[in-house]
N, C-alpha and C positions, 0 to 999 in steps of 0.2 A: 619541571617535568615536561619530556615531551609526547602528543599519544599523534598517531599513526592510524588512520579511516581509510578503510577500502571498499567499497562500493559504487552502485555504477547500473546504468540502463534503464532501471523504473525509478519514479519516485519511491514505491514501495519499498525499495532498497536505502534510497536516499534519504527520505527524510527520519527513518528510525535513526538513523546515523547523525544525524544533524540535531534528532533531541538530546541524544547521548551526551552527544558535543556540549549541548546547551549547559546541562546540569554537570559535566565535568568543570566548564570554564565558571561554571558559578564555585563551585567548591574552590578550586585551584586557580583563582587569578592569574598569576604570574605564567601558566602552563601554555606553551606553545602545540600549536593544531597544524595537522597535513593531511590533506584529503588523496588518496590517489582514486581513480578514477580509467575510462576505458575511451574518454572524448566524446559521450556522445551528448546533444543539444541537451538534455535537462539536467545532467552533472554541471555542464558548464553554463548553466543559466543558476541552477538555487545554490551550489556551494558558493560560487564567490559572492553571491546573492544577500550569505548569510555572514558575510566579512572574512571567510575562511581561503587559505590559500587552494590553491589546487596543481595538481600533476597529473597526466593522464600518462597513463603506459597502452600501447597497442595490443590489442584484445580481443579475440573474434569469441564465438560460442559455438559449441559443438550441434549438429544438427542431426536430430535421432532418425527421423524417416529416411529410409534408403531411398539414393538415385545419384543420377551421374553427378547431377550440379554441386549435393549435399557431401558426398564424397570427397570433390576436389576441393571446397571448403573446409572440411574436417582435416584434410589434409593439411591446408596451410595452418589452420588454429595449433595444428602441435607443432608445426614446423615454428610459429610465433611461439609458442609455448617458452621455450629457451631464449630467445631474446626477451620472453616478456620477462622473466625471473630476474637475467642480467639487469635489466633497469629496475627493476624492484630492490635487489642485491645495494645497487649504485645510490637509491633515494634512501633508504635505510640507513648506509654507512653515512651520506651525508647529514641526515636529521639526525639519529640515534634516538630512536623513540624507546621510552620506558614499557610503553603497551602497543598493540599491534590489535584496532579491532576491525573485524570484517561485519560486513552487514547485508551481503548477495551483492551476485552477479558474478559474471565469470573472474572480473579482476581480482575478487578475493583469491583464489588459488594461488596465482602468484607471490602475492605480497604478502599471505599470511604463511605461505609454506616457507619461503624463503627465509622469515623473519620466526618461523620455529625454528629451523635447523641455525640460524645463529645466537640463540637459546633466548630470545626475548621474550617476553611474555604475550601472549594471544588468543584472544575472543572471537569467536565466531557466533552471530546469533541467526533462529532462521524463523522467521512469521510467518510463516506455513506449517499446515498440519503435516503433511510430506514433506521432506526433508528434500532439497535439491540436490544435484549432482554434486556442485560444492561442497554444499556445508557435509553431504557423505562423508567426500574424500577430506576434507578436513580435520573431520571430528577424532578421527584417531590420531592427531599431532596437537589439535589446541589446548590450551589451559583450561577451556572451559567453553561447551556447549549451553549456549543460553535460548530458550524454547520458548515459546508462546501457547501452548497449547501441554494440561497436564497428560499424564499416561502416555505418553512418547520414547520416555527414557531407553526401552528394548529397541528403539527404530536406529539408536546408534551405535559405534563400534565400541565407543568407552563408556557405560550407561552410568559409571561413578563420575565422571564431567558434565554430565548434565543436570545444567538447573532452569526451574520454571519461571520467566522472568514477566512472560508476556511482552506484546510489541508496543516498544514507545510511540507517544503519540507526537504530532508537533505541538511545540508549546502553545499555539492560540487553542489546540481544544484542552487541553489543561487546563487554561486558563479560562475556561467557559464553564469547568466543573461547578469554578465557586460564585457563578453567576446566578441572579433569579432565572429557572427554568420557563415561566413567562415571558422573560424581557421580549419585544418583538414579534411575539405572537399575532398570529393574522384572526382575521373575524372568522374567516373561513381556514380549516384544515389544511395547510401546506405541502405539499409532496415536493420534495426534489428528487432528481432525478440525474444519472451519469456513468456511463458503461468503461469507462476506464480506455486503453489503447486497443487490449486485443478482443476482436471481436467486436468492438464499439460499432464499425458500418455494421453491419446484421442489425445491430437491435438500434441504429436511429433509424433503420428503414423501420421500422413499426413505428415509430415515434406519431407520422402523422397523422397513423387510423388513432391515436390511441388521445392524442391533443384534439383532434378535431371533434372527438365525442363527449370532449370535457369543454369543447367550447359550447359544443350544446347543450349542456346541462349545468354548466359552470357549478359541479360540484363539491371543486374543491382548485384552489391558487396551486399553481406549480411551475418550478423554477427545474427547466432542464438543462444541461450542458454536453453540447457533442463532443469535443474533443477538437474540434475545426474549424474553420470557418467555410471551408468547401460543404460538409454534413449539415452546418447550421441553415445556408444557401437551399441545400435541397429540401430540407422539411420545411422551409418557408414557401417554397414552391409549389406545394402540395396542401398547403391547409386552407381550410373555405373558410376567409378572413371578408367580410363586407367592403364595401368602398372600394373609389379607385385604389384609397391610399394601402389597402392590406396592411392596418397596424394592428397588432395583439392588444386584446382588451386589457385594462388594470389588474393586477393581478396572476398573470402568465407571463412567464420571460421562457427566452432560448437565447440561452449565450454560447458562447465557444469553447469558453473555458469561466469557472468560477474561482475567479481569484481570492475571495474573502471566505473561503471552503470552512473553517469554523463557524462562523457566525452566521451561516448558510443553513448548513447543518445543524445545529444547537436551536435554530428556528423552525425547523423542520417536524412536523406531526409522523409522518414517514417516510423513508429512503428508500428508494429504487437504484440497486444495484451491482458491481458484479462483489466476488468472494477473493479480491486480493489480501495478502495479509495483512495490510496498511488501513483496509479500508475495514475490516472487522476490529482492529484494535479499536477503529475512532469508533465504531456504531457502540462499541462495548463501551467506552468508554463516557461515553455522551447518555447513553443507555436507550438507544433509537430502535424504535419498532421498524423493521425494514421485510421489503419485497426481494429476495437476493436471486438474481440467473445468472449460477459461476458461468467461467467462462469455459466452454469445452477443448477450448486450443491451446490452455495454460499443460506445460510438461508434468506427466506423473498424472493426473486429474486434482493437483492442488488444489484449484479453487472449489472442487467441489468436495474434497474432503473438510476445506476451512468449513466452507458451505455448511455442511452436517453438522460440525459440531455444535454453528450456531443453531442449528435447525430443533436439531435432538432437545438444548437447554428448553428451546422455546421461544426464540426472540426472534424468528423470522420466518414468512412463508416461501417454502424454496420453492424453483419451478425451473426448470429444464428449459435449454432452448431451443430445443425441438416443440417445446407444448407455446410457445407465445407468440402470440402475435398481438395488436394495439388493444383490440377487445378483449382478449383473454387478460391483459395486463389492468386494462382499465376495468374488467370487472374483479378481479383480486384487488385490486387498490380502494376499491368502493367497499366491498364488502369487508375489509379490516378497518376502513374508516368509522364503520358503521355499528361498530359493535366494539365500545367506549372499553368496556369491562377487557377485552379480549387486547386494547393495545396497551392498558395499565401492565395485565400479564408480561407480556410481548416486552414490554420497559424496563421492568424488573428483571425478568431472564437475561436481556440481555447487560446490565448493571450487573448482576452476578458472576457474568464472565469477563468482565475486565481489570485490566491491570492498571490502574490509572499511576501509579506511581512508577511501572517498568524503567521507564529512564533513570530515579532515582536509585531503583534496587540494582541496576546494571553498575552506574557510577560507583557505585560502594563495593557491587565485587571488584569491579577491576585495581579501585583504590585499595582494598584490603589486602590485594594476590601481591600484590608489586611494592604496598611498606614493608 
């Protein structure tokens, strides 16, 4: 068998696709993988990353806000729109994939539209509670709309296509499930902390009213990650660290990016973060008491719809990012630490709303549509 991945531009997108992958090549040995892709640095860092081929087809995204610049861009994406299809068309006829699944980003449209009209089988899944422009115009050609969030089913064209699968996770938090929920555990309460791409400067400019007040009171170890190392640069530049040397006491890190992001998280008492779909799969998953400020720049207000739903179950305090700043965060952060009973809650709610199997239930339909 061969299957056919299209996504592209967040991890968010990527890595559901990459668990997918995982739990297909375990069932299917012998099954050949192609990732298509739109070129941008984190496609072509974790798919080939994860032993998988890759192909990018040229790909821009449409831009909702009017103005001159937006306009002449929206213009070339349709004008690429038809060349993008012909190299879709061209990696198709050469692979001949048995499945076709998409997993966001604008590359899907391409490669999953083309690969329905030449009647292949195809999956679009979307980890957002809004449905993106995509996976819309999608939904009325795929074989199968796969959802992360239930009561959605009216938000699409074909509401008989749609199943509730939840967002896979990547394998290392999977694989944390069946761990001691101790293992690594600090003396003191851990907060990590990580704002994702969009919107990330905004809220590490708070970062250093909100570290420097935990230096004084060193209420609780925490492990943040900007996104950079330019962001990481400037909140070092700002916090009132002793000595010539300005080294962070035991206990507080700022990295730039957290590469062992399972075992991070799975250590974690609470998570400060934004409302991607990727990132609510794993809290749900892990079952993490979290501080979440969607981001307001995300299209549709996705992150803050994800936001709500975690909100409503109960597993997270939400907060606006117009209401934060480093104090208003560090006293939310204190005051859920501090009241034992209230994160047990908060743990549970959020374990209630995950899918931790998603990857496996996704493999089985696609494997079930196509015997």
């Amino acid at each position: 068998m061969n299957f056919l991945f299209a996504c592209g531009g967040t991890a968010g997108h990527i890595n559901p696709a990459l668990a997918i992958a995982a739990e297909m090549r375990s069932r299917v040995p012998d099954a050949a993988f192609l990732f298509a892709g739109a070129g941008k640095e984190l496609e072509n860092r974790l798919i080939p990353g994860e032993g998988y081929e890759l192909v990018n087809i040229h790909m821009s995204g449409l831009r909702r806000r009017l103005s001159p610049e937006n306009i002449i861009r929206n213009v070339k994406t349709v004008m690429n729109l038809s060349a993008a299809g012909e190299k879709a068309e061209s990696i198709i006829r050469g692979f001949r994939p048995d499945a076709v699944i998409g997993t966001g980003g604008y590359i899907c449209y391409p490669v999953l539209k083309t690969a329905a009209k030449m009647g292949i089988a195809t999956f679009i899944h979307e980890s957002n509670a809004v449905p993106g422009l995509t996976t819309k115009l999608l939904s009325a050609c795929a074989d199968k709309v796969l959802v992360s969030f239930p009561g959605l089913e009216r938000t699409y064209r074909r509401p008989d296509r749609v199943v509730v699968t939840g967002t896979p996770v990547r394998v290392g938090f999977a694989e944390r499930l069946m761990e001691d929920p101790g293992e690594g555990a600090a003396k003191k309460p851990l907060v990590v902390s990580f704002w994702g791409s969009l919107g990330a400067q905004h809220m590490n400019e708070l970062m250093p009213e909100f570290i420097n007040l935990n230096l004084e009171t060193r209420a609780f170890d925490h492990i943040h990650a900007t996104g950079g190392k330019e962001s990481l640069e400037g909140i070092m530049k700002r916090l009132k660290l002793p000595g010539a040397e300005k080294l962070l006491p035991q206990g507080i890190e700022i990295r730039d990016y957290i590469e062992n992001m399972p075992s991070v998280m799975s250590a974690a008492d609470l998570i400060l973060c934004r409302a991607g779909g990727s990132t609510i799969a794993e809290l749900t998953a892990l079952g993490k008491p979290a501080l979440i400020v969607p981001s307001p720049y995300v299209t549709n207000g996705q992150q803050i719809r994800n936001a709500e739903q975690v909100g409503r179950a109960g597993g997270a305090l939400l907060l606006s990012e117009k209401e934060c700043s480093g104090k208003t965060l560090f006293d939310a952060v204190t005051s859920i630490l501090g009241d034992s009973e209230k994160m047990l809650e908060m743990a549970a709610a959020q374990r209630s709303m995950g899918y931790p199997d998603a990857a496996k239930t996704i493999a089985g339909i696609i494997l079930d549509h196509i015997s």
